[in-house]
N, CA, C and O atoms as a GROMACS GRO file, in nm:
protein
  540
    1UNK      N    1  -1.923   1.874   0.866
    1UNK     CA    2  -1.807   1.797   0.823
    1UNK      C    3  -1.845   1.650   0.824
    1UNK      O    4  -1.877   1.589   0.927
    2UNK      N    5  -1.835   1.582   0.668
    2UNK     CA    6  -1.869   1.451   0.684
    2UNK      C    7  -1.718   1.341   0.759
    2UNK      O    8  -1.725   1.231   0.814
    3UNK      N    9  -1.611   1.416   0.735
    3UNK     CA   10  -1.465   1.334   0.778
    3UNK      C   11  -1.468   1.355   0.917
    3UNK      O   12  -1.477   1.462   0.978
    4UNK      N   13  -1.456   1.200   0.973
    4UNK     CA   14  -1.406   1.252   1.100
    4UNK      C   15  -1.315   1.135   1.138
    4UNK      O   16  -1.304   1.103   1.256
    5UNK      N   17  -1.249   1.070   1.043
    5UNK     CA   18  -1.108   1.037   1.088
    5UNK      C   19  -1.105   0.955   1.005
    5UNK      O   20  -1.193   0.930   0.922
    6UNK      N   21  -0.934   0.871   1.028
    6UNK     CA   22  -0.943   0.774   0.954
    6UNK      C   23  -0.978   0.634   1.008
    6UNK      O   24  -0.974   0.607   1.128
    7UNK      N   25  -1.018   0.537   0.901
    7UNK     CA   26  -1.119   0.421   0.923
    7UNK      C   27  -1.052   0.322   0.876
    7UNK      O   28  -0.986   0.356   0.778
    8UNK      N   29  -1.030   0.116   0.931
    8UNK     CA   30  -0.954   0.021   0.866
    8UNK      C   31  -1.090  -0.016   0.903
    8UNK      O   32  -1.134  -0.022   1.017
    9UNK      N   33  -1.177  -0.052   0.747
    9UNK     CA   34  -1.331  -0.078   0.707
    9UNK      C   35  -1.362  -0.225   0.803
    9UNK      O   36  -1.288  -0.323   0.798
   10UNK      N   37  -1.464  -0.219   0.875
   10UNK     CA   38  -1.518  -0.352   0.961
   10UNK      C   39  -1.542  -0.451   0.828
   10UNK      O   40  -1.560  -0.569   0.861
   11UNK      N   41  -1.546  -0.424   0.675
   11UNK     CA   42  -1.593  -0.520   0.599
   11UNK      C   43  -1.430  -0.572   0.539
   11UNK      O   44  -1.425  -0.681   0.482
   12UNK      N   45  -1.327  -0.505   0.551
   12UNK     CA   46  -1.200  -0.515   0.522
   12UNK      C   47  -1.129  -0.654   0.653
   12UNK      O   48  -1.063  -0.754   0.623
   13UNK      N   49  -1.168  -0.613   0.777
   13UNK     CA   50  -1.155  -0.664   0.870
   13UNK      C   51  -1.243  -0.801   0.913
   13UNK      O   52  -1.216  -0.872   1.011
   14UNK      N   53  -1.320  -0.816   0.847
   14UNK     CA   54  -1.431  -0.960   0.805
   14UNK      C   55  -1.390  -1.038   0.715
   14UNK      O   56  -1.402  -1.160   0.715
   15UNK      N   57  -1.316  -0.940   0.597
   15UNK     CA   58  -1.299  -0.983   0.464
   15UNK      C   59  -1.125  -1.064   0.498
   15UNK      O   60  -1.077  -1.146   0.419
   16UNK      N   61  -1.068  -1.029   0.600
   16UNK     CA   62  -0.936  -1.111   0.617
   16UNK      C   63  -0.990  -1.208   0.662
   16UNK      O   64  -0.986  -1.311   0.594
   17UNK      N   65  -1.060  -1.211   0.790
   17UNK     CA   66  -1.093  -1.357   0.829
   17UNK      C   67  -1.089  -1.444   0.764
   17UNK      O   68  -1.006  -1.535   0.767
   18UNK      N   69  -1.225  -1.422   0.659
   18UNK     CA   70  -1.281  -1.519   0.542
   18UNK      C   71  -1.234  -1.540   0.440
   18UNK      O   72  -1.297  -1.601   0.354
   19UNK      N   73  -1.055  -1.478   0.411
   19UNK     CA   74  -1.026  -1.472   0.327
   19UNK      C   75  -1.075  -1.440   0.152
   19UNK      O   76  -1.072  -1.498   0.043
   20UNK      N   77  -1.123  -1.296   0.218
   20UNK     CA   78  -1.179  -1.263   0.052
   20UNK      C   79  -1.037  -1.132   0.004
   20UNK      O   80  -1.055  -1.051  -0.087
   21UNK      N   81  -0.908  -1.138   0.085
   21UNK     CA   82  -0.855  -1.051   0.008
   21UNK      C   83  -0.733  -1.119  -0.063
   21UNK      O   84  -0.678  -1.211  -0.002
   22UNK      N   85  -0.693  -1.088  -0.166
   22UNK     CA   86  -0.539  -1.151  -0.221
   22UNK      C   87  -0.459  -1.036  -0.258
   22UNK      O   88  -0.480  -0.980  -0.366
   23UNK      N   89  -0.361  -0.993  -0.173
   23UNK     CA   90  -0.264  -0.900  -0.223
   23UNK      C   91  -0.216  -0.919  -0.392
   23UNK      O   92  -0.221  -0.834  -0.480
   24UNK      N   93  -0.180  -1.029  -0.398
   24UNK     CA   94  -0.136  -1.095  -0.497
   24UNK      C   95  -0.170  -1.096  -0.628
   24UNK      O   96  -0.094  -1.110  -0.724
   25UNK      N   97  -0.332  -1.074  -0.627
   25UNK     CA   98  -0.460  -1.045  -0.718
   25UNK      C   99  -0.517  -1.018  -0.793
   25UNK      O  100  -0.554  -1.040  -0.908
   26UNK      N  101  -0.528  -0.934  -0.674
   26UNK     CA  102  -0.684  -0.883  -0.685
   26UNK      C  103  -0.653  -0.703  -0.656
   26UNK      O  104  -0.611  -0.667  -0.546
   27UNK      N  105  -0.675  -0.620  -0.747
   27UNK     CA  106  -0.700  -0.493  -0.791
   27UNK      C  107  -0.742  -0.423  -0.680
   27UNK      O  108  -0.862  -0.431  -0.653
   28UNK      N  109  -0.680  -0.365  -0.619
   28UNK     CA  110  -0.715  -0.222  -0.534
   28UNK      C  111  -0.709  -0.130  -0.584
   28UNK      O  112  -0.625  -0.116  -0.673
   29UNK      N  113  -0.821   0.005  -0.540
   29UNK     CA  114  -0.795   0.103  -0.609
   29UNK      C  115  -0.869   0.255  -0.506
   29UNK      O  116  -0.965   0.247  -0.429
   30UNK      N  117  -0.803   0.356  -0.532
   30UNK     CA  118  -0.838   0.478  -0.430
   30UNK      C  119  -0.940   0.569  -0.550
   30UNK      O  120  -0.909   0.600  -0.665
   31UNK      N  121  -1.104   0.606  -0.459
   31UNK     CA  122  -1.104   0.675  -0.497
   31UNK      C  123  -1.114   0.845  -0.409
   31UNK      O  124  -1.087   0.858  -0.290
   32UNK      N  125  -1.150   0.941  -0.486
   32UNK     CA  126  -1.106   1.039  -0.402
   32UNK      C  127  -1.236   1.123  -0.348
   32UNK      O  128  -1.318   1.121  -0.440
   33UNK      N  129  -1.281   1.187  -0.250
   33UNK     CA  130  -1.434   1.218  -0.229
   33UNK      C  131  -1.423   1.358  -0.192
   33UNK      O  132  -1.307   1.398  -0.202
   34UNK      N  133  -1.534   1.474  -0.138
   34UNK     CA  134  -1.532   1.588  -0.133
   34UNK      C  135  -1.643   1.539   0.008
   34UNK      O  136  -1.727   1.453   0.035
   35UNK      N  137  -1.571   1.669   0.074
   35UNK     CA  138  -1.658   1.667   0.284
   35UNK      C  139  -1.762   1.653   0.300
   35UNK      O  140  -1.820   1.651   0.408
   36UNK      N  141  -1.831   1.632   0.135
   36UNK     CA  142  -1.997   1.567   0.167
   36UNK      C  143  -2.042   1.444   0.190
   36UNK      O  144  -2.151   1.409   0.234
   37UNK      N  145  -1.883   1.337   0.133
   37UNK     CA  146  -1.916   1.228   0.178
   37UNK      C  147  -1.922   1.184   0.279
   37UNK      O  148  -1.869   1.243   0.374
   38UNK      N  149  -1.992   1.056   0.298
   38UNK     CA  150  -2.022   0.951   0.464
   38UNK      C  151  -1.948   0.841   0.471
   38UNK      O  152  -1.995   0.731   0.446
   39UNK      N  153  -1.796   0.864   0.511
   39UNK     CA  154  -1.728   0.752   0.463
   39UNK      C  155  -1.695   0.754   0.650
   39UNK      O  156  -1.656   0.839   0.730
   40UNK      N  157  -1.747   0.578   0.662
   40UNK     CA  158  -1.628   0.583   0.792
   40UNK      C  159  -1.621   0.410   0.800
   40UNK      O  160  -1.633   0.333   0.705
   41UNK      N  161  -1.597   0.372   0.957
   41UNK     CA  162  -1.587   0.203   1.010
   41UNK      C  163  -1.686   0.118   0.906
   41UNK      O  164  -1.658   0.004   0.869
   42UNK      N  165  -1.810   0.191   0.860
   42UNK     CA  166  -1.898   0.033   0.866
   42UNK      C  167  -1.892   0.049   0.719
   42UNK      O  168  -1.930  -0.050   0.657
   43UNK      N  169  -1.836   0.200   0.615
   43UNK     CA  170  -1.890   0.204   0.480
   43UNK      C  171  -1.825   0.048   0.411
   43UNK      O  172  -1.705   0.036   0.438
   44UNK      N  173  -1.865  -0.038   0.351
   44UNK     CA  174  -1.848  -0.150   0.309
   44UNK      C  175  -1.832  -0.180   0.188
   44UNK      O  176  -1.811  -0.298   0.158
   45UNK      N  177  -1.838  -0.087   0.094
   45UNK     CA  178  -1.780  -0.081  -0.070
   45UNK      C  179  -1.781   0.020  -0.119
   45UNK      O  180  -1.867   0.100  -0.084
   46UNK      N  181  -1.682   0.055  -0.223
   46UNK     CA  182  -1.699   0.127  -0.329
   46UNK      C  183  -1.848   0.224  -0.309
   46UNK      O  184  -1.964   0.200  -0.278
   47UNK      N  185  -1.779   0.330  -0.342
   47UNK     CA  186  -1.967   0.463  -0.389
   47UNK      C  187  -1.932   0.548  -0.424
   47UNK      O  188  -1.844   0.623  -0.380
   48UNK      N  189  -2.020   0.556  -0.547
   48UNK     CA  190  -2.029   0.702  -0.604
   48UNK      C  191  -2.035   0.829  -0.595
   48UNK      O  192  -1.989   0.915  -0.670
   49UNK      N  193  -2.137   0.844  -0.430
   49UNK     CA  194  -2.208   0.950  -0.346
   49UNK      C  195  -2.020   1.030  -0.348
   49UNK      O  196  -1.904   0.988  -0.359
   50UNK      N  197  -2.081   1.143  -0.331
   50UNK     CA  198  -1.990   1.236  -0.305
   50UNK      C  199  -1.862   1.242  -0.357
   50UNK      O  200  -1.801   1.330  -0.296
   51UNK      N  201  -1.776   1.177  -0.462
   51UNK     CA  202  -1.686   1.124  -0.531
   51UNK      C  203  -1.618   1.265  -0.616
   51UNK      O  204  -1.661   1.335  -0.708
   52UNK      N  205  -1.547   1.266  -0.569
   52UNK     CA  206  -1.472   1.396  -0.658
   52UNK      C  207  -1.531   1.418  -0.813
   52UNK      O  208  -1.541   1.316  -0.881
   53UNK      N  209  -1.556   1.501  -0.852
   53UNK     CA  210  -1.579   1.515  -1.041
   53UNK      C  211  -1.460   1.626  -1.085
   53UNK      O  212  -1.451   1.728  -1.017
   54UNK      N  213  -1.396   1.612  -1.166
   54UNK     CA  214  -1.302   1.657  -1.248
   54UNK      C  215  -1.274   1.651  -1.313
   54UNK      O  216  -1.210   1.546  -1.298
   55UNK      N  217  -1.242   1.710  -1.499
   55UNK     CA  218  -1.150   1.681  -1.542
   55UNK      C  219  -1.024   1.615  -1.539
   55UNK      O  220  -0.918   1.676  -1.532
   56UNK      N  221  -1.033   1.507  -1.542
   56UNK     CA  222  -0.875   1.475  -1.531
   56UNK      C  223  -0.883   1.326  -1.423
   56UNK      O  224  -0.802   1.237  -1.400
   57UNK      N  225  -0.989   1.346  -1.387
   57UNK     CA  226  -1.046   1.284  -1.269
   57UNK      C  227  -1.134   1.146  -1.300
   57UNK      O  228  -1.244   1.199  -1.317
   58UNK      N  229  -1.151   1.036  -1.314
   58UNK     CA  230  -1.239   0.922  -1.343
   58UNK      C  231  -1.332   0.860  -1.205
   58UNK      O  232  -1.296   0.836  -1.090
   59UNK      N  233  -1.434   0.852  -1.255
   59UNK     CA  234  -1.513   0.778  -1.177
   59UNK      C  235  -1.457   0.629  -1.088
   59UNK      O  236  -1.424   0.544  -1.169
   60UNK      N  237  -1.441   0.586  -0.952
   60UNK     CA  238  -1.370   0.472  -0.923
   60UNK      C  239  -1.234   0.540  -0.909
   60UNK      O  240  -1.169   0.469  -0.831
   61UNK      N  241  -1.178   0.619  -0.939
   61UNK     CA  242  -1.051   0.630  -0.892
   61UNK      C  243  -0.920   0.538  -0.953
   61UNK      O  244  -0.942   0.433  -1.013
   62UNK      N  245  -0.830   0.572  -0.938
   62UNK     CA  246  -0.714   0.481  -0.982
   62UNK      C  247  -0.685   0.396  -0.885
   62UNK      O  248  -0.695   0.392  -0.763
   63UNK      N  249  -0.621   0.284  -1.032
   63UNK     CA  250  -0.538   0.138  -0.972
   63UNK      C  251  -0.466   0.137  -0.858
   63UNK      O  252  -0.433   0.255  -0.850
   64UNK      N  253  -0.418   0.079  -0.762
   64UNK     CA  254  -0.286   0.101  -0.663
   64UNK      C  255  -0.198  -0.034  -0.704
   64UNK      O  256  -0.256  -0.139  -0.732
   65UNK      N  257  -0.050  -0.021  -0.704
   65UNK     CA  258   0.011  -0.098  -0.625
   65UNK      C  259   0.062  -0.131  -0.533
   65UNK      O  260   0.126  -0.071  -0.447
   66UNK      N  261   0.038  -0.225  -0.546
   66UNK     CA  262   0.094  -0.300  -0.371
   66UNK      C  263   0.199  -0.363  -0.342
   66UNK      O  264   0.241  -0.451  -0.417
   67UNK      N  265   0.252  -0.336  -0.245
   67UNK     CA  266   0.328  -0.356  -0.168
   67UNK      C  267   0.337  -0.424  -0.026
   67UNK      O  268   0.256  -0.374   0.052
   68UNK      N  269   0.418  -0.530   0.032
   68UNK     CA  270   0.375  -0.591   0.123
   68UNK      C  271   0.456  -0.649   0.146
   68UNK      O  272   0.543  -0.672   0.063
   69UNK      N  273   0.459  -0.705   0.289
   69UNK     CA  274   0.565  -0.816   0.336
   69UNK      C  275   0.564  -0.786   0.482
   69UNK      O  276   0.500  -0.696   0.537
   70UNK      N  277   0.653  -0.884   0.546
   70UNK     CA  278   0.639  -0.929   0.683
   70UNK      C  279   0.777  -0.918   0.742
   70UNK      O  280   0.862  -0.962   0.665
   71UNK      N  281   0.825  -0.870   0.860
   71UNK     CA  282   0.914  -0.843   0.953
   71UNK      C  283   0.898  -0.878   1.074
   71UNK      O  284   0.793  -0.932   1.108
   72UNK      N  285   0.988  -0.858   1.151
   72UNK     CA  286   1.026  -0.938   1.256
   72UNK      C  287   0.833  -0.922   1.352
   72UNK      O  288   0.790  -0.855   1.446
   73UNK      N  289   0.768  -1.034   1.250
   73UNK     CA  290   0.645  -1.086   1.335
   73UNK      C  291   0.602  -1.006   1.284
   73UNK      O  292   0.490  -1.055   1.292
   74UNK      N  293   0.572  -0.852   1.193
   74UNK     CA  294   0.476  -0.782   1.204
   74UNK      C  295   0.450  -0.762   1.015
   74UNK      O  296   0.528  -0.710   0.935
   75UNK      N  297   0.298  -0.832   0.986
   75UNK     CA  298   0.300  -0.840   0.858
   75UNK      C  299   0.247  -0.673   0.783
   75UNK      O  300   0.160  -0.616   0.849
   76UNK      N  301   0.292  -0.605   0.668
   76UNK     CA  302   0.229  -0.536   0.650
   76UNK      C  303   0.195  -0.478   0.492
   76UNK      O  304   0.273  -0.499   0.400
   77UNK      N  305   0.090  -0.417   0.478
   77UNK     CA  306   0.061  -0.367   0.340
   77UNK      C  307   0.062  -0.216   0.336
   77UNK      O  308   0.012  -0.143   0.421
   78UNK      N  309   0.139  -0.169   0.204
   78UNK     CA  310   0.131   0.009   0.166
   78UNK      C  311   0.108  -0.015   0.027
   78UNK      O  312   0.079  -0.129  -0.010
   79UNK      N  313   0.119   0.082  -0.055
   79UNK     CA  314   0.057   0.111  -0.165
   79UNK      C  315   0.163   0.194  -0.201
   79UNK      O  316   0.225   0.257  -0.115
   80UNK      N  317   0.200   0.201  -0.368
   80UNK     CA  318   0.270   0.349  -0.449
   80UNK      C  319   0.133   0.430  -0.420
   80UNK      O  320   0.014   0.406  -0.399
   81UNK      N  321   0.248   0.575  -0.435
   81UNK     CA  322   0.148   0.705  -0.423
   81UNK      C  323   0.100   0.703  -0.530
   81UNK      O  324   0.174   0.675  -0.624
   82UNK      N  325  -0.037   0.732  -0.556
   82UNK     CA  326  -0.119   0.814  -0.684
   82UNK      C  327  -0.136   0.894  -0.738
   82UNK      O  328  -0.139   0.983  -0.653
   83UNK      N  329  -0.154   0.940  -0.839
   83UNK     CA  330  -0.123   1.075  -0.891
   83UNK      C  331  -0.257   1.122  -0.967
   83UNK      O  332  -0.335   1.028  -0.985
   84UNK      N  333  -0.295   1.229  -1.009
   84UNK     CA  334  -0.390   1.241  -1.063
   84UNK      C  335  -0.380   1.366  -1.174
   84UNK      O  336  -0.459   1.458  -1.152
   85UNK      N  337  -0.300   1.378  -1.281
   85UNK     CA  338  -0.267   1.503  -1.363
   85UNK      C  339  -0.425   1.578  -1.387
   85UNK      O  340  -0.478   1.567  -1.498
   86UNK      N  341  -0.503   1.664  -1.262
   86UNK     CA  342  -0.617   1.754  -1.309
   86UNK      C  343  -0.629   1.848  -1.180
   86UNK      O  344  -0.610   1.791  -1.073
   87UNK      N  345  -0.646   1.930  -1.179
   87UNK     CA  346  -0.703   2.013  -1.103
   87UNK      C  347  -0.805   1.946  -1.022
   87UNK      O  348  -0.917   1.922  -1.067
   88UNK      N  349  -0.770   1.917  -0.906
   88UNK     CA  350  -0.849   1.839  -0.770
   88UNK      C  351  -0.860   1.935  -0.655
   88UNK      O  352  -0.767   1.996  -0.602
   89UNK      N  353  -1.024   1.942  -0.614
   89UNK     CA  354  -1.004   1.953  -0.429
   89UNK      C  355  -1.075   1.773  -0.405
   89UNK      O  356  -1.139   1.697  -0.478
   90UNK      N  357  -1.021   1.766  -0.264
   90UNK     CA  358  -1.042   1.646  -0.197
   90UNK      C  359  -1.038   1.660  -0.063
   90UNK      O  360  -0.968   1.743  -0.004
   91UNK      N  361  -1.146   1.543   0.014
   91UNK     CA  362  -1.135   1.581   0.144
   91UNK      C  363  -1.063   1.489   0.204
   91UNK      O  364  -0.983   1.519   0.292
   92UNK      N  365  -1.089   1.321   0.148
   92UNK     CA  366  -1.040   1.242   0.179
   92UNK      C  367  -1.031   1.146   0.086
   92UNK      O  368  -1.028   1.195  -0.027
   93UNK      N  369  -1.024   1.004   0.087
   93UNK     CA  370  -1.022   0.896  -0.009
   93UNK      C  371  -1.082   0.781   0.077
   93UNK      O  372  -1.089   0.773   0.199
   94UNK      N  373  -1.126   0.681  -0.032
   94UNK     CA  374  -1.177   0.526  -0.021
   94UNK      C  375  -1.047   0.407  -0.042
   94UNK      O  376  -1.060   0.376  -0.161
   95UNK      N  377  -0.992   0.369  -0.015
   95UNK     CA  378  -0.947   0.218  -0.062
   95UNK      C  379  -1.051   0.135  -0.024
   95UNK      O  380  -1.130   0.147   0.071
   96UNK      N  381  -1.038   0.009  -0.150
   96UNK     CA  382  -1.166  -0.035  -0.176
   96UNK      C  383  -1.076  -0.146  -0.256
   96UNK      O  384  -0.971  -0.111  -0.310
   97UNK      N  385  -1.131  -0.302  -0.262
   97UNK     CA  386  -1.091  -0.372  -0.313
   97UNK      C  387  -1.209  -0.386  -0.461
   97UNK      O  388  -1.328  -0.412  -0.447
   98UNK      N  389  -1.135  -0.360  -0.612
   98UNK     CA  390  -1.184  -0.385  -0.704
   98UNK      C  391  -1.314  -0.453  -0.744
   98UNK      O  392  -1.314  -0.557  -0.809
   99UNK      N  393  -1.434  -0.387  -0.699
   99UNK     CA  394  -1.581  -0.514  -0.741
   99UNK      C  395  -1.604  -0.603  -0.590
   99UNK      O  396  -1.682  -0.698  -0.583
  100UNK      N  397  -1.521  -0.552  -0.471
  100UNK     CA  398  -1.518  -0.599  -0.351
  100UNK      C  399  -1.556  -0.517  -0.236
  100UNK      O  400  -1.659  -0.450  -0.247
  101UNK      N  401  -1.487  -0.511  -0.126
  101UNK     CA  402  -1.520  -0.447   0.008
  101UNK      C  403  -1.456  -0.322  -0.002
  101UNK      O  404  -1.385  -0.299  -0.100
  102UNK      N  405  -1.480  -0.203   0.126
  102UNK     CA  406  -1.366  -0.167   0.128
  102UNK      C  407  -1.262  -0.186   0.251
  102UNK      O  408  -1.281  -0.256   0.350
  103UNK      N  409  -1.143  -0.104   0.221
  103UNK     CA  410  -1.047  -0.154   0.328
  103UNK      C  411  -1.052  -0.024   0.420
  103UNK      O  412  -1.065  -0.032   0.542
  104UNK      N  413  -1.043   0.072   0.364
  104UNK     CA  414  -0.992   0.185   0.451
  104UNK      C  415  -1.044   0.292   0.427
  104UNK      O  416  -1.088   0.302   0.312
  105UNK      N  417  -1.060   0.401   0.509
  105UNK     CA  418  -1.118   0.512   0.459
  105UNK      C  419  -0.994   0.643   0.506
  105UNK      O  420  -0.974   0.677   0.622
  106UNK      N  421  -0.945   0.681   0.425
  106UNK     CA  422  -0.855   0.816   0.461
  106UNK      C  423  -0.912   0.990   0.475
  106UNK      O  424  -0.965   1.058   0.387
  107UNK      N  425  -0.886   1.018   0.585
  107UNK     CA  426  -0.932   1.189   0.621
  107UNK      C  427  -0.807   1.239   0.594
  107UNK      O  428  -0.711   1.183   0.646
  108UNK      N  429  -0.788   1.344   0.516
  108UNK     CA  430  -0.669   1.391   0.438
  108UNK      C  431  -0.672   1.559   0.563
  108UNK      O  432  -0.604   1.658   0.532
  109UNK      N  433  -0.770   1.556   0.708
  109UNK     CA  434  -0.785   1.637   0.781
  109UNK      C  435  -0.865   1.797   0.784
  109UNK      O  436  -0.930   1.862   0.866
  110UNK      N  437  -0.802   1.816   0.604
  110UNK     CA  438  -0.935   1.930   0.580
  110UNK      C  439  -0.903   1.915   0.402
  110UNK      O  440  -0.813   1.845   0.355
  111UNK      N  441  -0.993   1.994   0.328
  111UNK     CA  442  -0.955   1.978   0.158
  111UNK      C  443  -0.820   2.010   0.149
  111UNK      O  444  -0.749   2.077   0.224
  112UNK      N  445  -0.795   1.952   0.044
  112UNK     CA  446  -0.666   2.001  -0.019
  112UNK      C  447  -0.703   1.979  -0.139
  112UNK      O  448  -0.788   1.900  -0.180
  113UNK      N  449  -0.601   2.091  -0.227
  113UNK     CA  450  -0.672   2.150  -0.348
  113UNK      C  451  -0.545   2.109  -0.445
  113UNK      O  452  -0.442   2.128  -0.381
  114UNK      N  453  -0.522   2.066  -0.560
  114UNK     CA  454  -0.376   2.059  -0.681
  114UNK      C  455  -0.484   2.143  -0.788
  114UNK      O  456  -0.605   2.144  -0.807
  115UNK      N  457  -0.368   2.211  -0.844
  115UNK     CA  458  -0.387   2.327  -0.945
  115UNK      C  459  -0.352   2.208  -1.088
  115UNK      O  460  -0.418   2.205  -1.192
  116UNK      N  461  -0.238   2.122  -1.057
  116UNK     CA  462  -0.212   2.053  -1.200
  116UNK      C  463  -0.175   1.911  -1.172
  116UNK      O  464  -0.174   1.843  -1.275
  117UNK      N  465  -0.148   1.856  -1.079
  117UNK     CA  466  -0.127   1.725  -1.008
  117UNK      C  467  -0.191   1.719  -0.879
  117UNK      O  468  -0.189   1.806  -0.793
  118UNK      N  469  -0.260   1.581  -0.874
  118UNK     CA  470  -0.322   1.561  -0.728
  118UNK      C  471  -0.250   1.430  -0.688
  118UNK      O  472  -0.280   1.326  -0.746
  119UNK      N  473  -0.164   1.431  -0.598
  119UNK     CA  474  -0.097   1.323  -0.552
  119UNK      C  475  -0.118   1.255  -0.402
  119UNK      O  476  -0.050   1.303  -0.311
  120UNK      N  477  -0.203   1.152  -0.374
  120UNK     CA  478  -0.194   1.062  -0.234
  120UNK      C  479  -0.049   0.960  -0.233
  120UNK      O  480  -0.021   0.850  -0.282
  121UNK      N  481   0.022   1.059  -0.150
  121UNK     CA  482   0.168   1.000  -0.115
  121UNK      C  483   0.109   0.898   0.070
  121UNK      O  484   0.044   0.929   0.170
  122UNK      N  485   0.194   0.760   0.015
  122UNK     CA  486   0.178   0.644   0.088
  122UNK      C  487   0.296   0.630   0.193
  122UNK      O  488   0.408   0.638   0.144
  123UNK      N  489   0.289   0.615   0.302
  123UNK     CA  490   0.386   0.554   0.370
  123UNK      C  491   0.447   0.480   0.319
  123UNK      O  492   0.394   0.409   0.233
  124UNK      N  493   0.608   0.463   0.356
  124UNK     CA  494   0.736   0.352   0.344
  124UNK      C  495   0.661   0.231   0.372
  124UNK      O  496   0.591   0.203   0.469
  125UNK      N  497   0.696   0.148   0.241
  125UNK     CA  498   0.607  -0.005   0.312
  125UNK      C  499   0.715  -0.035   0.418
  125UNK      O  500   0.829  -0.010   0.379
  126UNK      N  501   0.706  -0.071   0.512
  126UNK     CA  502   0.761  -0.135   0.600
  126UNK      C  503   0.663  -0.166   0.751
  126UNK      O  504   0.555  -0.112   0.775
  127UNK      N  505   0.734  -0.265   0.840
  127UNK     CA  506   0.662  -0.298   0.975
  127UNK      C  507   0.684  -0.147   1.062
  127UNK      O  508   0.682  -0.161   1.184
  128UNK      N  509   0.695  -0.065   1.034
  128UNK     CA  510   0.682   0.033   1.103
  128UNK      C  511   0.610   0.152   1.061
  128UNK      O  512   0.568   0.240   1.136
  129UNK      N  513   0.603   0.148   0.970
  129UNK     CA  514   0.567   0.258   0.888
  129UNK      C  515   0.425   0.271   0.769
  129UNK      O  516   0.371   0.378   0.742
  130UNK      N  517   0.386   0.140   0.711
  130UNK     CA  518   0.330   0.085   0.587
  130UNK      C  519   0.150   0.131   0.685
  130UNK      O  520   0.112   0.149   0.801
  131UNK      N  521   0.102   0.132   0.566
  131UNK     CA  522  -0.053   0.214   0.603
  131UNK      C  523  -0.114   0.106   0.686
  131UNK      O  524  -0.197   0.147   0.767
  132UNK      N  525  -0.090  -0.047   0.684
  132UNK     CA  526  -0.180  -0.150   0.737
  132UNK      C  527  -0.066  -0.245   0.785
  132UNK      O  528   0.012  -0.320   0.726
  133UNK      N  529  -0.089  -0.212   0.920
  133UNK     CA  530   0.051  -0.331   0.980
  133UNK      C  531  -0.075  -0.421   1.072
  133UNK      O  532  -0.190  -0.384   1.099
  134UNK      N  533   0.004  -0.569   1.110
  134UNK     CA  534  -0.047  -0.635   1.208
  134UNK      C  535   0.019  -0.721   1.258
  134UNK      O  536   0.053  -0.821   1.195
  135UNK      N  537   0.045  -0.704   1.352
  135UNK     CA  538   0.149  -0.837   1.494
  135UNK      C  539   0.080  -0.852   1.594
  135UNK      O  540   0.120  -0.922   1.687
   0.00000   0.00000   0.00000
């Protein structure tokens, strides 16, 4: 098993410091991988290796939007869910900033398979709930 949990990328976590991210932006996008990939803390961009192939399915993965904002002290970012109209298995996914770092790595826990839609449903943006909070 290459998944062994989920990951907020050490190059995602460099990349706030130095300000290389702009919600505002700059293009995020998920792509989707199969349990052969090596995705975890240190993977640092975008890769091809192990990347779902499908019909229906594109190389890089789809666009996200974003979503974001700040509450009492606690700022945070989620994403709309994605959809994918093809017949998918997947083990997990990449977020990855467009031609940039990545941010996150998701373990979806074991494959999951869509016969005619493949959908990564996102947490409620909110300070409690949203995939990337910080206070």
């Amino acid at each position: 098993m290459a998944f062994t949990g989920n990951y907020t990328c050490n190059s995602f976590k460099s990349g706030l410091i130095n300000g290389d991210f702009d919600f505002d932006a700059d293009t995020f996008k998920i792509a989707l991988y199969t349990n052969d990939a090596t995705l975890n803390a240190d993977t640092s961009a975008y890769t091809s290796s192990s990347e779902v192939s499908a019909t229906g399915y594109t190389a890089g993965g789809n666009s996200l939007t974003v979503t974001k904002g700040i509450t009492g002290g606690t700022a945070f970012v989620s994403f709309a869910d994605s959809s994918w109209s093809a017949a998918i298995t997947a083990r997990g996914a990449l977020i990855y900033k467009d031609g940039g770092a990545a941010v996150c790595v998701l373990d979806f826990g074991s494959d999951k398979t869509s016969t005619t839609t493949f959908t990564v449903d996102f947490p409620t943006a909110s300070s409690t709930d949203a995939l990337i909070r910080l206070s």
